[in-house]
C-alpha positions in Angstrom: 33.2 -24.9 3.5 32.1 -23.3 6.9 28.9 -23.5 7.8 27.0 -19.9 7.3 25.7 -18.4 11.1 22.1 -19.2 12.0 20.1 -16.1 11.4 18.3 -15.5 15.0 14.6 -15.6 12.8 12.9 -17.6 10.3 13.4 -15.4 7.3 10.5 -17.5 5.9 8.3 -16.4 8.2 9.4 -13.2 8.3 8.8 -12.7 4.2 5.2 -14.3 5.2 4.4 -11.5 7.6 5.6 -9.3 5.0 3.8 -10.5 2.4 0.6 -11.0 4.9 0.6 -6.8 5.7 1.4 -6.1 2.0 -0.8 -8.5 -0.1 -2.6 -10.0 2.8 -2.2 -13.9 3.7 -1.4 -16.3 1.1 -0.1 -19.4 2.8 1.0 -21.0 -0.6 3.7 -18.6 -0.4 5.5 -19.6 2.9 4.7 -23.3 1.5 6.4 -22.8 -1.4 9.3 -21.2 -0.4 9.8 -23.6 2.3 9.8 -26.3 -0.3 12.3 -24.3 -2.1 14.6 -24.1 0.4 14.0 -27.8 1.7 14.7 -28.6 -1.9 18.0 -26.4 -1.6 19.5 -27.9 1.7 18.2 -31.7 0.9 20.3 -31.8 -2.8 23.8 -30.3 -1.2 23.8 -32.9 1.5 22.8 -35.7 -0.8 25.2 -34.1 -3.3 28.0 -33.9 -0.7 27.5 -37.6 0.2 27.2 -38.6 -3.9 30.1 -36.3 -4.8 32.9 -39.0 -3.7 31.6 -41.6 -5.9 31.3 -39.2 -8.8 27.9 -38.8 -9.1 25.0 -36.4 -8.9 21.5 -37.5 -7.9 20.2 -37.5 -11.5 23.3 -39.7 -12.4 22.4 -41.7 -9.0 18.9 -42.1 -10.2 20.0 -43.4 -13.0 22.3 -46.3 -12.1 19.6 -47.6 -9.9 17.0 -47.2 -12.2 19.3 -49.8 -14.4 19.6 -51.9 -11.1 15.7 -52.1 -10.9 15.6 -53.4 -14.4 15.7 -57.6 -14.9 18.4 -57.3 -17.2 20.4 -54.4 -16.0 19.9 -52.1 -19.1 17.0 -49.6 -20.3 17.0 -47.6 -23.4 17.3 -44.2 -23.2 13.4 -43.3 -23.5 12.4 -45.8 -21.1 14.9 -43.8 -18.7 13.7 -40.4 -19.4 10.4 -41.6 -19.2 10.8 -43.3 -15.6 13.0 -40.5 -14.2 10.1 -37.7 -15.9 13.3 -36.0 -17.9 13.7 -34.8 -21.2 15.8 -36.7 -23.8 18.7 -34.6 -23.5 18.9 -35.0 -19.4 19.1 -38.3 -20.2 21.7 -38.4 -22.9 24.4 -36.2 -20.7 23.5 -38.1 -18.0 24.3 -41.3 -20.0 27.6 -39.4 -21.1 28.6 -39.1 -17.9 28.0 -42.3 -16.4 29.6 -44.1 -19.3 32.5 -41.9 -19.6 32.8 -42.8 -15.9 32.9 -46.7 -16.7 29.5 -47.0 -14.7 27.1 -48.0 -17.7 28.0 -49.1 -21.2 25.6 -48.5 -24.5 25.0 -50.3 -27.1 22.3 -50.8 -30.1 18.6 -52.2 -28.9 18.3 -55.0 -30.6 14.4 -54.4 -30.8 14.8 -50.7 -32.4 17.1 -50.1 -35.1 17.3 -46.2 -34.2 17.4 -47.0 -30.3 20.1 -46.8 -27.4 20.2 -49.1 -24.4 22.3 -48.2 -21.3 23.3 -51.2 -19.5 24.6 -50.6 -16.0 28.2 -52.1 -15.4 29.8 -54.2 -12.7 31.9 -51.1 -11.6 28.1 -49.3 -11.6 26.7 -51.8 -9.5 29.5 -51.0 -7.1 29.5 -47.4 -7.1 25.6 -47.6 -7.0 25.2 -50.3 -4.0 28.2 -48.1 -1.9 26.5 -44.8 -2.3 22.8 -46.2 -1.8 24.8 -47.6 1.6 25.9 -44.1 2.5 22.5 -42.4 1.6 20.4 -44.8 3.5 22.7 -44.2 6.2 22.0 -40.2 6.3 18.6 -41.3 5.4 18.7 -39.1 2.4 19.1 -36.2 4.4 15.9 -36.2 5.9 17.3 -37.3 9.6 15.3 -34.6 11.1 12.0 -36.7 10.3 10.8 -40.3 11.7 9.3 -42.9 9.0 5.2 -41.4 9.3 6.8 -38.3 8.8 8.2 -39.1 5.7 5.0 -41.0 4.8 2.9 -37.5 5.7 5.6 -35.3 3.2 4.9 -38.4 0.5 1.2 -38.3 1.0 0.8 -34.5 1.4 2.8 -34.1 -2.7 1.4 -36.7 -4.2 -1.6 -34.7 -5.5 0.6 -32.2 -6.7 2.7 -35.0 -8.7 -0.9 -36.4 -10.1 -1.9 -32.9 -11.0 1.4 -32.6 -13.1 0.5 -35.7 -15.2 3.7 -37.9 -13.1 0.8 -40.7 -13.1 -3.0 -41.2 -13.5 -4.5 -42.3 -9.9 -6.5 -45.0 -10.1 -10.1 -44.5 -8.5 -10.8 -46.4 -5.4 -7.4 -47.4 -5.3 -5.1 -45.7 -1.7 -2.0 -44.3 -2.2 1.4 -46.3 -3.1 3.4 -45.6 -0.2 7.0 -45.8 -0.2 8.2 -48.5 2.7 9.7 -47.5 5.5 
């Protein structure tokens, strides 16, 4: 697919000027659609890097999710649960990935009604290549240096606290990812 021509202005910037003489300045606007956007351009290169191995990033999230586990399996709740999706998500994303030979269910042993997904040796291949290939296109964030991707952490963390992602603990700093 060719790449679209550069437009010669920020169109964001422009909508903010816009906005600015219409509605007078609101800088939540140009934030927000810059994170729109951001959000737009960082999926389809992680998609285009993912797509090869036959995965998406929720199905990506998933497999390494299982690879963080100490036995290489979760059940389904404790997946939606870490990856903040609803039970459906979960379950097509399970489909998927065992359709695909990556993960395997079977019964939890602990719940009688419950689902484990257990991650299989083809998933820990697939999973360990295309965690190579991300890291090396630094999850298409190339354009920023390690602070700079601490700064974007720091700067959404309260918006992830406000949305109930996680109850901060008081007097405790910020978890920061490593660079």
């Amino acid at each position: 697919m060719a790449k679209p021509l550069a437009l010669d202005f920020d169109p964001i910037a422009r909508a903010d000027e816009l906005w600015t003489r219409r509605w007078g300045a609101v800088p939540a606007m140009a934030a927000i659609t810059s994170i729109m956007r951001a959000h737009q351009i960082l999926l389809s290169r992680v998609d285009a890097t993912l797509k090869p191995y036959g995965l998406t990033f929720a199905r990506y999230e998933a497999l390494v999710l299982l690879t963080f586990s100490r036995t290489g399996e979760l059940s389904l709740s404790k997946i939606g649960e870490r990856l903040m999706v609803h039970p459906t998500s979960v379950t097509n994303t399970v489909d998927r990935l065992e359709r695909a030979g990556l993960v395997a269910r079977r019964p939890n042993p602990l719940d009688g009604r419950g689902v484990l997904a257990a991650i299989t040796e083809r998933g820990r291949e697939t999973v360990e290549g295309a965690t190579r290939e991300l890291m090396a296109m630094e999850f298409g964030l190339e354009e920023y240096g390690a602070d700079q991707c601490r700064e974007v952490f720091d700067l959404l963390r309260p918006l992830r606290v406000a949305a109930g992602d996680f109850a901060e603990v008081p007097g405790e700093g910020p978890a920061r990812p490593e660079a």
